[in-house]
C-alpha positions in Angstrom: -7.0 19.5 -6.4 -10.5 19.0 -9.0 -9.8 17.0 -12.1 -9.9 20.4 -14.4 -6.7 21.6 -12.0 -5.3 17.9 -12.4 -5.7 18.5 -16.3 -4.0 21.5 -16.8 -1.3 20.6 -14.9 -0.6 17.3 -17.0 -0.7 19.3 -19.8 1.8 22.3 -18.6 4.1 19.4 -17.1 3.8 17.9 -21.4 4.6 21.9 -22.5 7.4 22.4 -20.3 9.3 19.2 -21.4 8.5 20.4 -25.1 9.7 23.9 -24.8 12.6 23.3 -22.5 13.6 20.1 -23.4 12.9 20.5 -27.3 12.6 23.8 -28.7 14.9 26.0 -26.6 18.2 23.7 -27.0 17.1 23.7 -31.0 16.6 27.1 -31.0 20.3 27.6 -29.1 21.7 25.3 -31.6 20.3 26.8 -34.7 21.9 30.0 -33.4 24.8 28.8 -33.2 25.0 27.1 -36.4 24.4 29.8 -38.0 24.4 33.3 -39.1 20.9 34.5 -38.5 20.1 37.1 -35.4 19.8 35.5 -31.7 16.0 34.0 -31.1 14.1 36.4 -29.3 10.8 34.7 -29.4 12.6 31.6 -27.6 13.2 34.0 -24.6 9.6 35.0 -24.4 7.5 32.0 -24.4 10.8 30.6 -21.7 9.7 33.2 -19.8 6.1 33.8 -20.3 5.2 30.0 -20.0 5.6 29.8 -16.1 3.8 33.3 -16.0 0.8 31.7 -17.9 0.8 28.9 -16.1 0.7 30.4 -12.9 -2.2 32.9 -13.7 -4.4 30.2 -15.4 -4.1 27.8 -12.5 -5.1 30.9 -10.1 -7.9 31.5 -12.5 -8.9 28.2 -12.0 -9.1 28.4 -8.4 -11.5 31.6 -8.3 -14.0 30.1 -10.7 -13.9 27.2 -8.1 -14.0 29.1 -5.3 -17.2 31.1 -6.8 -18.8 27.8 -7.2 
């Protein structure tokens, strides 16, 4: 694993505990409090975060590989 990989990493690791530790129960919760329409934008970046994450890493990997 190069430092830039190691980087990235770190900093996913830092955006996972914000969005599913932070902002998705807050989201849930605001919800639920009160009488506004359920939080569709939560459910994408829940599910596009790993997806990102996974094709950025790989990216990564080519531009290493084509070094």
């Amino acid at each position: 694993m190069t430092k830039s990989e190691k980087k990235w990493r770190r900093f996913y690791g830092m955006m996972y505990i914000f969005i599913y530790g932070i902002y998705v129960p807050y989201n849930l919760f605001m919800w639920l409090g009160s009488e506004e329409g359920f939080p569709f934008g939560m459910i994408g970046i829940a599910i596009g975060l790993p997806l990102i994450k996974k094709n950025h890493i790989n990216s990564i990997h080519e531009k290493e590989q084509n070094i």
